[in-house]
Structure formats: structure tokens, C-alpha cells
C-alpha positions in Angstrom: 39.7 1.3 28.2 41.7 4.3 29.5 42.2 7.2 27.1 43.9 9.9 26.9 41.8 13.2 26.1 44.2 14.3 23.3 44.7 10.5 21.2 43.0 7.6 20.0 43.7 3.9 20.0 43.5 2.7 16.1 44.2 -0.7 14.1 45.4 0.8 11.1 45.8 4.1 9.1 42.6 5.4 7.9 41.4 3.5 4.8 40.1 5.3 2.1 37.6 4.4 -0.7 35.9 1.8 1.0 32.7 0.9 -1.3 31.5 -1.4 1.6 31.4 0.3 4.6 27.8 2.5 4.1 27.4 4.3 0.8 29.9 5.8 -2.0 33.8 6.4 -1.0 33.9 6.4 2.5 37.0 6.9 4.8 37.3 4.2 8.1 38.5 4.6 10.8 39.5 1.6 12.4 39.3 1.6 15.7 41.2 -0.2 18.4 39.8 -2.9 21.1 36.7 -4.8 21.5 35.1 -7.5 24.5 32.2 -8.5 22.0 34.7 -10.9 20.3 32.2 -12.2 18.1 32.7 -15.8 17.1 33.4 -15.6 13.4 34.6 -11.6 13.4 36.4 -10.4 10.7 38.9 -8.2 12.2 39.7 -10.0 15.2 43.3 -8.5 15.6 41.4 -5.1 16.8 40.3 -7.0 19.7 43.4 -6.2 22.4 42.5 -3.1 24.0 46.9 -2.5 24.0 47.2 -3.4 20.1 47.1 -0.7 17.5 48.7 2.1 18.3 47.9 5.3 19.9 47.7 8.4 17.5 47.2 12.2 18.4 43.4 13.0 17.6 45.2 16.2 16.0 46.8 13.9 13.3 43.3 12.0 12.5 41.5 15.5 11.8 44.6 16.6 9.6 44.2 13.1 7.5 40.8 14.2 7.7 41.3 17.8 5.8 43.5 15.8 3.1 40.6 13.6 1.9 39.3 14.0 -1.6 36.2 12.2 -3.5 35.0 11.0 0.0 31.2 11.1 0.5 31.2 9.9 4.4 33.7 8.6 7.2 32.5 5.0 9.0 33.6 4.2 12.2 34.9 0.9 13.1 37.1 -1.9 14.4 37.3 -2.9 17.3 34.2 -1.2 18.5 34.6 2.6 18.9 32.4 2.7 21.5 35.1 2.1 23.9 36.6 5.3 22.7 33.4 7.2 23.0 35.3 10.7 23.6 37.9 10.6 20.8 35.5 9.6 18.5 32.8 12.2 18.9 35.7 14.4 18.3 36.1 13.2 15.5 32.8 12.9 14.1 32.2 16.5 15.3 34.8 17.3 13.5 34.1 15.6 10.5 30.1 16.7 10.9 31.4 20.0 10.6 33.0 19.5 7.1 29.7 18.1 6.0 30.3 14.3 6.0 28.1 11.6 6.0 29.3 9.8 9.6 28.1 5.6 10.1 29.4 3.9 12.7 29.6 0.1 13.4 29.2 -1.4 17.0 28.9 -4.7 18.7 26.5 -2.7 21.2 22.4 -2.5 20.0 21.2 1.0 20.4 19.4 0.6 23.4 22.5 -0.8 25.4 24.2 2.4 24.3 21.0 4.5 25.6 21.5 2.9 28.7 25.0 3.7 29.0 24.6 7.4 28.3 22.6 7.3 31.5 25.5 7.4 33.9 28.0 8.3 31.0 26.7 11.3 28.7 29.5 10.9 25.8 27.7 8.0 24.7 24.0 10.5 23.7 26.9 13.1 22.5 28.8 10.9 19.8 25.3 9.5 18.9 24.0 13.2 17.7 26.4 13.2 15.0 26.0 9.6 13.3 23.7 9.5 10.9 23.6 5.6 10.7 24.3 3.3 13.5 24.7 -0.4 12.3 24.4 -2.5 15.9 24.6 -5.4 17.0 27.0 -7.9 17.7 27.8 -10.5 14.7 25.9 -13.8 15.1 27.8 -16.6 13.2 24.4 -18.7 12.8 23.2 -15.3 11.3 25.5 -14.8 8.9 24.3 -12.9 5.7 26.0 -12.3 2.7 23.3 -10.7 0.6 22.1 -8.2 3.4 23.4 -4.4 3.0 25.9 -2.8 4.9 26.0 -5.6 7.7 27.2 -9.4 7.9 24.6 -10.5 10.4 20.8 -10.3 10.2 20.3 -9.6 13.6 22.2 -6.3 13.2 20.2 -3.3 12.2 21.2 0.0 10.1 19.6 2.6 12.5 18.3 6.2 11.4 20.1 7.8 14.7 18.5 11.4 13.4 15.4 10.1 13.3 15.6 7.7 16.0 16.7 10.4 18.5 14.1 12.7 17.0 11.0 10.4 17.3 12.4 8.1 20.3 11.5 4.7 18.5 14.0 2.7 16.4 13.7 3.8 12.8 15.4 2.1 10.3 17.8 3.6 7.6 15.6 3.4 3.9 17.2 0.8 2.3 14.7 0.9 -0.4 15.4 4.1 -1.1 19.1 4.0 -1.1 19.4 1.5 -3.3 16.8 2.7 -6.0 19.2 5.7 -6.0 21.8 3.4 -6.7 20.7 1.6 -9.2 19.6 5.0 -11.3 23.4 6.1 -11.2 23.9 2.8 -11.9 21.6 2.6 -15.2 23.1 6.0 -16.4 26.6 4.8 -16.1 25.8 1.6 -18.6 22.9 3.7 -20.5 
């Protein structure tokens, strides 16, 4: 997908206060275009790499300093892998402010190592998401009770970790959700 240095191809406006996109209030960014085309996707009108529409990269980060009671930004869509250089501006960006970045892609982490090999923004945008959930979505794999992903074949990666140790490791979910269920307990307590 051609792109521009200064814009970036998104579905919608950013969506605030998402409770299902990684953990607490997270902003997504929706991004535009995808060749997985997973049978049984759920956002299949970000497929067309010409839908959307094209937005400065300016006006993302100014959205971005307007956000309040956010704990983390997830990127989606589409698969924003196709956009690897406006979004690690982005997630630089939003790095910087102290978020919590996840990002969803049809590719698995090692086809995204293997493209950084002849295309370096893929290792670059990778050093600032803390959890990459990869994968394309399997129909016959379909999940509902699994966290953070619709498929079981996808996998919530540790990227600081993974980068650090050079082995997959996978994001706690053990941990994450005892944390959750002690806010939850002093909420109802």
C-alpha cells in the first residue's frame, strides 16, 4: 500500500473507551486495508486498501493530546501493518505520553521478523508495542471465552520481552486478570 509520509489510511475516527481491545479504556485506531481477509472477520469493510479515508498523521496526534481516562491506544483494522511508517509514528508518539500501545495483526510475529529483514520499519514500530496479538483469525478456531482475541490460534505477545530474550513470550494472562478481579472485588466489596 503506498503512503504518504505525512498521513494515514483509517476506517473510522478514533474510538474511545473500548473495554475490549487490551486492558482498561483504550483508544483504536482503526486502520485502513487488509489481504488476510479472514473468513468470518469482523471488520471486513477495512479490507479495500482505497476505503477509509486518508487523515494527516498531525490530526491523529492532536486527537491524541485530547484524550482523557485512557489507559492505552490499540492498533487495528484492517491490519496496520501495511501502514508500518505512520503507525510507529504514532505509537512513538503515543509511547512518549506514557501509553500502554497493543496492536492487532493478521501477520504472526515471526512473519513480521522476517519482513524487517529487508524493511527495517517493521523491528522499529515493534519496539514501542507492548502487546502484539497475531495471527490471522481461523473461523474453525473461533473463541469466545479466550482474552483479548477471537481465535485460539492467535497469541497476545510480550514484544518487550520477546525482543529482549529473542523467544516468543507470552503476555501474563494470569496475572492481568488476578489484578482485575481485585479491582473488581473492591468495587462490589
Amino acid at each position: 500500500m503506498p503512503q504518504s509520509k505525512n498521513t494515514i489510511r483509517l476506517a473510522a475516527d478514533l474510538q474511545t473507551d473500548s473495554i475490549v481491545d487490551g486492558p482498561g479504556l483504550r483508544t483504536v485506531i482503526w486502520t485502513q486495508g487488509c489481504s488476510h481477509h479472514c473468513k468470518g472477520c469482523q471488520n471486513p469493510q477495512t479490507w479495500d486498501f482505497n476505503g477509509g479515508g486518508e487523515v494527516p498523521i498531525k490530526d491523529v496526534l492532536e486527537a491524541i493530546d485530547e484524550l482523557e481516562y485512557q489507559n492505552g491506544i490499540t492498533f487495528s483494522g484492517g491490519d496496520p501493518m501495511f501502514q508500518p511508517e505512520a503507525c510507529t509514528k504514532i505509537a512513538k508518539y503515543c509511547k512518549d505520553k506514557g501509553y500502554n500501545i497493543w496492536v492487532y495483526t493478521g501477520f504472526t510475529y515471526e512473519e513480521i521478523i522476517k519482513m524487517s529483514k529487508t524493511k527495517k520499519i517493521y523491528k522499529e514500530f515493534l519496539k514501542y508495542i507492548d502487546v502484539l496479538i497475531d495471527g490471522r483469525f481461523v473461523l474453525k478456531e473461533r473463541d469466545t471465552n479466550i482474552l483479548f482475541r477471537g481465535s485460539t490460534n492467535q497469541r497476545l505477545i510480550d514484544v518487550p520481552k520477546t525482543l529482549s530474550s529473542d523467544e516468543i513470550v507470552l503476555f501474563d494472562e494470569s496475572k492481568y486478570l488476578e489484578e482485575k478481579n481485585k479491582v473488581t472485588r473492591k468495587t462490589y466489596v
